[in-house]
Structure formats: C-alpha cells, structure tokens
Steps between C-alpha positions, in 0.01 A plus 500: 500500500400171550141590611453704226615206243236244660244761476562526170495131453164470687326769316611317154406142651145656549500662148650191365214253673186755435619515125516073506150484687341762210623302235373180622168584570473678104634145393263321746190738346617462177536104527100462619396708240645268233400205732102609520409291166662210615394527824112535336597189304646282809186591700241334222733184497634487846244661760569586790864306498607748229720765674706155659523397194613801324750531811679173400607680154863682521301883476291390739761376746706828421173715589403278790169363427368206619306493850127626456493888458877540385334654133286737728845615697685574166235818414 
C-alpha cells in the first residue's frame, strides 16, 4: 500500500513540475516579446552594455538577464 501511495505521489510530483516548467517558459516567451522594443531602444542608447543594464531592472532580474548572451538564451 505504501508503494503504491509514493508512486502515486511521484507520478503527480512529475505532472506537478512539467506543468510549472511549461508555464514558465510561455511567461518567459511572452515577457521577451513585450521586452523586444525596449530592448531595440536600450541597444541605440546603451550598446553593447544594454542586456546588463536591462538585467539590473526587477523583470530583468526575475528573467535572468544580465551576462552577455542571457537575451539570446531566453528564445
């Protein structure tokens, strides 16, 4: 009985986890698609330094830009 119950447990763990990771990466898609303008806009006025930049904001701390190539990693 008490294999079955933490088999049970298990399988809805990994349901529980895949159905977390899915909705993170739609919110993580749908957050760079609202981010590409200002992310144009911060590469005219910052360069190169822009994705650093942008990861010092609260949405970009929360999507975990920063270090070179972070915006590349998010597609």
């Amino acid at each position: 009985m008490a294999e079955v119950d933490s088999e049970i447990y298990a399988v809805a763990d990994t349901e529980a986890q895949t159905e977390f990771y899915d909705k993170v990466g739609r919110f993580s898609s749908k957050a760079y698609k609202q981010l590409k303008p200002t992310l144009r806009k911060m590469k005219q006025f910052a360069g190169p330094q822009s994705e650093q930049i942008l990861g010092m904001t609260p949405m970009g701390q929360m999507l975990g830009l920063g270090p070179p190539g972070s915006i590349e990693a998010l597609k």
